[in-house]
C-alpha positions as a printed NumPy array, in Angstrom:
array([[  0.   ,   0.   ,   0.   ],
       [  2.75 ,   2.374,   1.25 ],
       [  4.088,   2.04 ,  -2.492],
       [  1.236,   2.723,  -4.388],
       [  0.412,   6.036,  -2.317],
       [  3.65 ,   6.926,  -3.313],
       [  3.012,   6.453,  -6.934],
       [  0.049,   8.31 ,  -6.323],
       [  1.726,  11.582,  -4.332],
       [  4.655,  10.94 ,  -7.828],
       [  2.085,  11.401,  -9.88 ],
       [  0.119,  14.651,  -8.333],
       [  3.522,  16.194,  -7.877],
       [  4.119,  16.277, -11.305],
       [  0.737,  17.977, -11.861],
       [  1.808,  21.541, -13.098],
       [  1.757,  24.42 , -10.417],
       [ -1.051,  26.904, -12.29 ],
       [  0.199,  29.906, -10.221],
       [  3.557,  29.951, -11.768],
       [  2.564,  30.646, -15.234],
       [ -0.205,  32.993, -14.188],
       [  1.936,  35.295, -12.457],
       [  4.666,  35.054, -15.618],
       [  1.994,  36.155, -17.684],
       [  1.325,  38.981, -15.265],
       [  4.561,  39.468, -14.921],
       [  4.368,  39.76 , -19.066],
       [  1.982,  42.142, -19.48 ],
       [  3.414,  44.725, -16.74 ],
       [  6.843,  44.798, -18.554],
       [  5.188,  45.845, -21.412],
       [  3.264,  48.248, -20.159],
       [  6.561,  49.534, -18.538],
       [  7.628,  49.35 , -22.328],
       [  5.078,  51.199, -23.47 ],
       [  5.568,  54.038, -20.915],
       [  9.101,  54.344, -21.443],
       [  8.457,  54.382, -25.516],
       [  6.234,  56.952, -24.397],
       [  8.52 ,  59.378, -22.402],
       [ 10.907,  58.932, -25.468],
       [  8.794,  60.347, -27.538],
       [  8.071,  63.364, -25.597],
       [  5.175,  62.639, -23.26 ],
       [  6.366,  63.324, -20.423],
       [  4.065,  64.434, -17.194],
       [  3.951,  63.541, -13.835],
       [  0.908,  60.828, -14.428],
       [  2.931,  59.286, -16.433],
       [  6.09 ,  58.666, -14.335],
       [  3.628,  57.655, -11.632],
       [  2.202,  55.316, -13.658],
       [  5.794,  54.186, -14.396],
       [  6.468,  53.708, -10.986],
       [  3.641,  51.542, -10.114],
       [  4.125,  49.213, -12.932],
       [  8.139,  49.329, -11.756],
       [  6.832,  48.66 ,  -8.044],
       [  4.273,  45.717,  -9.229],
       [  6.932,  43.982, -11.203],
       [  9.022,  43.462,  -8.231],
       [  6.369,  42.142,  -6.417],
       [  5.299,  39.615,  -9.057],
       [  8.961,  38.777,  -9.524],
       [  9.038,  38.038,  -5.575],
       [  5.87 ,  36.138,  -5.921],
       [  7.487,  33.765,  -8.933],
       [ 10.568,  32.931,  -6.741],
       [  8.349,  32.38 ,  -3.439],
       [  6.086,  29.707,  -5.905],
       [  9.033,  28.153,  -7.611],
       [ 10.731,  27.59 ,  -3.905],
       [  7.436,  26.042,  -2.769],
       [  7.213,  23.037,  -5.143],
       [ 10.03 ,  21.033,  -4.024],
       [  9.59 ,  17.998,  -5.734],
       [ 10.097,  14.759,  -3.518],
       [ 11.372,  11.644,  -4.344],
       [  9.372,   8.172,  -4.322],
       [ 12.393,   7.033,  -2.   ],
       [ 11.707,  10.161,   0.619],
       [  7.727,   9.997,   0.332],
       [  7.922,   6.314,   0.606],
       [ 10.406,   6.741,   4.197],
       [  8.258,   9.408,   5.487],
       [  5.209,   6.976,   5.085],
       [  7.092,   4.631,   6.872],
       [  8.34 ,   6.965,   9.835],
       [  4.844,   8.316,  10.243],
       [  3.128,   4.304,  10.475],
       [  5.813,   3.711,  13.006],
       [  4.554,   6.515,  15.186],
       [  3.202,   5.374,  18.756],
       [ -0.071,   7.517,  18.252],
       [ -0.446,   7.62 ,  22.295],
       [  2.209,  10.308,  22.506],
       [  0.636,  13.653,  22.412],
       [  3.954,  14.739,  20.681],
       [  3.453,  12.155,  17.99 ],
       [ -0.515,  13.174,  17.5  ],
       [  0.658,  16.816,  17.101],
       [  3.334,  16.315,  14.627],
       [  1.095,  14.344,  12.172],
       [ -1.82 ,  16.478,  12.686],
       [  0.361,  19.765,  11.813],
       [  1.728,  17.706,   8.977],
       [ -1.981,  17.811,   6.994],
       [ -3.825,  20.174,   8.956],
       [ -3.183,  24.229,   8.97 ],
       [ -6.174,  25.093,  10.885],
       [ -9.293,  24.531,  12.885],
       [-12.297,  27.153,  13.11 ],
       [-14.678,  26.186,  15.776],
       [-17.982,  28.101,  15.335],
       [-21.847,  27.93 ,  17.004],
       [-23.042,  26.068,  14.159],
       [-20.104,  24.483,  12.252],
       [-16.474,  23.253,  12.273],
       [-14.058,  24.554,   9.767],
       [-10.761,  22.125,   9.422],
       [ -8.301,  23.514,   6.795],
       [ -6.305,  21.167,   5.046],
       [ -2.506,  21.319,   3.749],
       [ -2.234,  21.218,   0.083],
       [  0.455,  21.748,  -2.698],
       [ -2.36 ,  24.5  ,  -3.621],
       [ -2.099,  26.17 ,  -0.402],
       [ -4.928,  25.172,   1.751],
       [ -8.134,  23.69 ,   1.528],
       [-11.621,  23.414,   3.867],
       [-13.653,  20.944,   4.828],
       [-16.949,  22.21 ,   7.214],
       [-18.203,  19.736,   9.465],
       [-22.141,  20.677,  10.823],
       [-22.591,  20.197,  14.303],
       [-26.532,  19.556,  13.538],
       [-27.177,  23.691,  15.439],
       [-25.701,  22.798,  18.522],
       [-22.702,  24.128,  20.112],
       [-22.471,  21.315,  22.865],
       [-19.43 ,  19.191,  22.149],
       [-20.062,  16.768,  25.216],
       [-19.944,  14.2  ,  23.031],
       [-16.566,  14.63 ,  20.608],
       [-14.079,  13.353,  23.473],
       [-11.299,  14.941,  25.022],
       [ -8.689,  17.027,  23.173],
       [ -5.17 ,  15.957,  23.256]])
């Protein structure tokens, strides 16, 4: 089993990141808008909307340029021999250690909303995060969920 999940988290790795190439085509389209400014001021128009303008579009190219590198850093690409030790370090875990619990909960869970009517658990993704709400049926009594740990 632990090999096929492996082939399994192989195969969504390789899935292409969509952010990447959305912010390079951002990225695209500012720098030539910056191109178009600066043919602009060449030929003369020159006023102070302008080089604001200019120094927006300068200002939101770093960013996006920041944002590319912070993407590309995220998608480390594992092996099938490190996914398939990690699933074998985490099934060895004695689950009645709290420390244990706490380190594979924080591996695939980034956050839990409790609310009147609802539970929100947030889920770690390649994608960032994603939610899962849980009804509590309107009630707000959690007598009967068990003790934390």
């Amino acid at each position: 089993m632990i090999e096929d999940i492996a082939e399994s988290l192989l195969k969504l790795q390789q899935r292409e990141n969509i952010a990447v190439p959305l912010l390079q085509r951002q990225l695209a389209d500012i720098e030539k808008g910056i191109e178009n400014m600066l043919n602009a001021m060449q030929a003369g128009i020159l006023t102070k909307s302008t080089k604001k303008r200019l120094d927006e579009l300068e200002a939101q190219k770093e960013k996006l340029e920041l944002d590319i590198m912070r993407e590309q850093i995220q998608t480390e690409i594992l092996t099938k021999d490190q996914i398939i030790f990690w699933l074998r370090k985490s099934k060895e875990l004695d689950l009645t250690n709290d420390d244990n619990k706490r380190i594979l909960i924080d591996t695939f869970i980034s956050s839990i909303n409790a609310y009147d009517d609802r539970l929100v658990v947030c889920f770690n993704t390649r994608e960032k995060t994603s939610a899962s709400v849980l009804l509590t049926g309107g009630c707000s009594d959690s007598g009967g969920v068990g003790a934390p740990f």
